[in-house]
N, C-alpha and C positions, 0 to 999 in steps of 0.2 A: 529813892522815893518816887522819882520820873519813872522808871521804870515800872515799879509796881502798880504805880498810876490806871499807866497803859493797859495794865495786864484786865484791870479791875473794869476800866472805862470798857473793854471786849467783851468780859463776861454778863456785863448790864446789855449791852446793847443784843446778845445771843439770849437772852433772857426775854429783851420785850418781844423780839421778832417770834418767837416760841407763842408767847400768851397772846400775837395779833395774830398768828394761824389757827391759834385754837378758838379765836374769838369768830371768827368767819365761818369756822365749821370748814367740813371735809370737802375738796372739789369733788365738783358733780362728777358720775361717776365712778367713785372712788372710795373705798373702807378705809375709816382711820383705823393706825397702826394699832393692832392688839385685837380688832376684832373682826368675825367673822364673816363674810358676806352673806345677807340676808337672800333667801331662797327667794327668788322669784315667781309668786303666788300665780299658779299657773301653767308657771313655763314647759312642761311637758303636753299640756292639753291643745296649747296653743300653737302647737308646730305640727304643720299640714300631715293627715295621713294619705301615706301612698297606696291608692286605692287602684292604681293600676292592674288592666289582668293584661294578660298575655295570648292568645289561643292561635290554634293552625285550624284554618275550616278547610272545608271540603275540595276547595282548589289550589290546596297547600300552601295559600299564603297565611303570614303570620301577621296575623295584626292586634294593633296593640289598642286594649279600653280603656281611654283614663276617667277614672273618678264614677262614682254612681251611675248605672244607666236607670233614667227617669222616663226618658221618651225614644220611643220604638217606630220605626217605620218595616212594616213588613211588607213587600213585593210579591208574595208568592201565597197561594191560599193556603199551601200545606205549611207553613212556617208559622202560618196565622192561626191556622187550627192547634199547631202542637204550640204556639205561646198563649192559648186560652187554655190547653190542659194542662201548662207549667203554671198557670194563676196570675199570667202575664197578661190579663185581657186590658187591665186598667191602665197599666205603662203604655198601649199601642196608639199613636196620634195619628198615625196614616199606614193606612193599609191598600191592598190590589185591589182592580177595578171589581165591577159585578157580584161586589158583597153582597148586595139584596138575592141573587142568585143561591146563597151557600143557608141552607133552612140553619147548621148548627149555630152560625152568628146570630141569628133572629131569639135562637131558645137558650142558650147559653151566654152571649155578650150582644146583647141588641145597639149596645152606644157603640159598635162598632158601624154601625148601620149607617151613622152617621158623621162615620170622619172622611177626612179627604182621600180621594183613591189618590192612587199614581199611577196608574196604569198598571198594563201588563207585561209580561216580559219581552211582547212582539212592540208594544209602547210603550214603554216604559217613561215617565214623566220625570225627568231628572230633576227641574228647576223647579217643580211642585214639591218635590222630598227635602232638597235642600231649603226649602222655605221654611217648612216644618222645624226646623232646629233640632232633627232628633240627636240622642247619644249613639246610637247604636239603628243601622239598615240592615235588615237582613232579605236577599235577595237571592235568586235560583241561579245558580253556578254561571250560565251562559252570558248572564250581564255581567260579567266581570270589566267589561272597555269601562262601563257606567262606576263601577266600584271603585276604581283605578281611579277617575276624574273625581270623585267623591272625597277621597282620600284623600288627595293632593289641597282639598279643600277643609282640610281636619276632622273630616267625616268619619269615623270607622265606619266598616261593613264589613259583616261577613256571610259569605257565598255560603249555598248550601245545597247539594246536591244526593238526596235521597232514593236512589235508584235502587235500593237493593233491601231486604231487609237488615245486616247491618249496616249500611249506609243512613236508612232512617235511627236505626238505635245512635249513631255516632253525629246526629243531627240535632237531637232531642239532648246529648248529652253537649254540645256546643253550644248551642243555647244558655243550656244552665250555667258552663262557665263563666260565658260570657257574660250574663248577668247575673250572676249569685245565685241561681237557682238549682242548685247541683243537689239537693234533698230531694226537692221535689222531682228532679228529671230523673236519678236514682231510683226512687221509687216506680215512675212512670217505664221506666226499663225494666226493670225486675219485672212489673205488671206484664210487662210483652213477652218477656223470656219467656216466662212461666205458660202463658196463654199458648205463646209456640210449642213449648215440651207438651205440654195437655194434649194440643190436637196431633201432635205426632204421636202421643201414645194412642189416639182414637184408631188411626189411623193403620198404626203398622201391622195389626194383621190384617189387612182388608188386600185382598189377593184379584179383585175384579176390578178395574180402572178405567169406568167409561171414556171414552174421548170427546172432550169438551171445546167449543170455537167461542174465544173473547171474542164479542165484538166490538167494536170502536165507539165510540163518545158521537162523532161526525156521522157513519153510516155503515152500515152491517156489513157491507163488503169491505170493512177493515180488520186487521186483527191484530194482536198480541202476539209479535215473532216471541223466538227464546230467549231473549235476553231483557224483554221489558218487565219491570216488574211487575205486572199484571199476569205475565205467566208463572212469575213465582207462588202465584193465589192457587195456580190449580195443583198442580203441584203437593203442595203442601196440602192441600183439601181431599186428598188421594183422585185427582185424576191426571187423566195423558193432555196434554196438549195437542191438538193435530197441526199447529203452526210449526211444532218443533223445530222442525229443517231448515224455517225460513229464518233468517240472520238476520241482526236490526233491534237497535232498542228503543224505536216509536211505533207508534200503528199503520200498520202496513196494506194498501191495498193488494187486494187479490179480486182475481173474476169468479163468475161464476162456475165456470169449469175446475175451478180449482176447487172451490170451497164442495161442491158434490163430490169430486177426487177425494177430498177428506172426509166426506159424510159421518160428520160429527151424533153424537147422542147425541149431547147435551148443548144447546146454544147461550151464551149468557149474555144481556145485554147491562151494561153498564149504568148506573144511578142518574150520571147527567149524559145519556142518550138522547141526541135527539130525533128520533122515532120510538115508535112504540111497538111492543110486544107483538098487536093485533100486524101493522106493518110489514112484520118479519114473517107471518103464519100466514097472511095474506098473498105474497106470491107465489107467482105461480113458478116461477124457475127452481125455487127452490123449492116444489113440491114433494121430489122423489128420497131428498135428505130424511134420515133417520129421524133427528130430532124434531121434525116438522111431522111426517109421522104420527109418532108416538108424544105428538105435542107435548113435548119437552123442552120447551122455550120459557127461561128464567129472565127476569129483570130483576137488581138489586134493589131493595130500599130507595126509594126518592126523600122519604122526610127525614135524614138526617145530614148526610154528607158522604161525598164518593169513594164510599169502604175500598172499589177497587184501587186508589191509589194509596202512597204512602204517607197516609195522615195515620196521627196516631190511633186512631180508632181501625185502620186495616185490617187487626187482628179479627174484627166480626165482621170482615167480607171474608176470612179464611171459612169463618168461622161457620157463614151462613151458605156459602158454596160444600160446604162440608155437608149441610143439612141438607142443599140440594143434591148433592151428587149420593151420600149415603144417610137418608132420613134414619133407618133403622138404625144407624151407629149413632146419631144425633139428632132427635126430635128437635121439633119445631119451639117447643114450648122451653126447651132449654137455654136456646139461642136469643129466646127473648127477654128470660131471665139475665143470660150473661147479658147482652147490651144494655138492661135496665142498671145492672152493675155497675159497668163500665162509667156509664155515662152520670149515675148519683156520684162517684168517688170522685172523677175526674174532670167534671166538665158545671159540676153541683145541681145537676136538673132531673125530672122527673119526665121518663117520655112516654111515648102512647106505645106502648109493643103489638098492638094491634096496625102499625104501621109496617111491622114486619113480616115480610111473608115472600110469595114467590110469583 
């Protein structure tokens, strides 16, 4: 009877401690036995997306973007011009010095007018970029030391060096990586392709190739060796270069004796030249030159931006050298048409075509 006592006095006391667990409810964290853990309202939405990119620019470093780029510091005018054709003008907090100099910022993004410079590549303002907080610096290859100190600082940057025509295509498309804009820069590629293949079909039966002298930005005793991309323009526009020989991918001085040795047709002077047309027709040393002559001296467009470099609008300095070198293969009135194109699609403005001419 002791015995079974015992047994009964166990089974009471496994009984109450039962119905005091149950009276307290389940510890936190914990499903009572038999049911299923309730979904956590949320919990996928709530866990970080990895929004990182990855790209290699143009000085073959790989650098890594974490998370959204919002704010943009661009270094370099051409970087600045092709992130207002990617639709990139409202993300840019700080851009290169002597904005007020570039007409396309004034007619297509004027609030650029008014952000902070950083300089220029010969100055470049480091501890004015880093102030800015941007996500993302994009900068002309040669400040890489600046990139490098950037970085170290959790800065991404990436280099960009557009010297060639696909060098610009492979610029425009690193961009877009690099901030999600790979539609739009897509697009803006094809547009060049295509513009390229066009004026190579203008071009290839054209059998007569006058000889044309770039001249320099700085002063007409400069020019366009072969390897700057400025000699890719003539080129492509069916003419000869007479720098060809000379080696160099900046603008090169030469004397006077040289440039009569070449006795060019065609003279071009560049959009941000500083002299003028009258200048060049004006001396007297180079009176006996062909193109002087047969006053044949072009200057490109001043009201939009400098066609002869690798911005994305180059293709209508191909486009307008073309017009100079062979009118009859390419009127005038066409050239103004495409630029009015180019620039409603890509840039959303409405320009003066009477701004174009020779």
């Amino acid at each position: 009877m002791r015995k079974l006592s015992s047994k009964l006095l166990c089974l009471l006391l496994g009984l109450m401690l039962i119905a005091s667990l149950a009276a307290c409810g389940s510890p936190a964290g914990q499903t009572p036995a038999g049911q299923q853990p309730e979904a956590t309202q949320g919990s996928e939405a709530t866990e970080p997306e990895n929004t990182a990119v990855t790209v290699t620019d143009q000085a073959g470093r790989q650098v890594v973007i974490e998370g959204p780029v919002e704010k943009i510091v661009s270094g370099y005018y051409i970087s600045s011009s092709a992130c207002i054709a990617l639709g990139l003008g409202d993300k840019l907090v700080g851009i290169e010095a002597k904005a007020a100099s570039r007409p396309i910022y004034a007619m297509a993004a004027p609030q650029l007018l008014d952000l902070p410079n950083v300089g220029s590549a010969k100055e470049f303002n480091m501890e004015g970029c880093i102030a800015l907080e941007p996500d993302l610096v994009i900068l002309p290859k040669r400040l890489k030391d600046s990139a490098a100190t950037m970085e170290e600082l959790g800065i991404p940057v990436i280099l960009v060096s557009p010297e060639s025509h696909q060098e610009l295509v492979d610029m425009i498309s690193l961009i877009g990586q690099a901030v999600g804009a790979e539609e739009r820069a897509a697009k803006l590629i094809g547009y060049y392709n295509d513009e390229l293949a066009a004026v190579a079909g203008l071009t290839k039966d054209i059998s007569e190739k006058p000889d044309v002298y770039m001249a320099g930005n700085s002063a007409y005793l400069t020019t366009a060796p072969k390897d700057m991309y400025q000699a890719s323009l003539i080129a492509a526009a069916g003419g000869v270069n007479v720098a060809e020989a000379m080696a160099g991918d900046n603008w090169t001085d030469v004397s006077y004796e040289q440039i009569i040795a070449m006795d060019p047709e065609i003279i071009v002077i560049p959009a941000e030249a500083g002299y003028s047309k009258e200048d060049v027709l004006a001396d007297p040393q180079l009176a006996q030159i062909t193109a002087i002559k047969e006053d044949r001296v072009y200057q490109m467009p001043k009201g939009f931006e400098a066609w002869d470099s690798p911005v994305p609008s180059c293709t209508l300095g191909i486009r307008w050298l073309l017009n100079a070198l062979h009118e009859d293969v390419y009127p005038l009135a066409e050239l103004q048409a495409d630029a009015a194109g180019f620039y409603k699609e890509f840039y959303g403005i409405d320009i003066d075509t009477a701004l174009i001419g020779k």
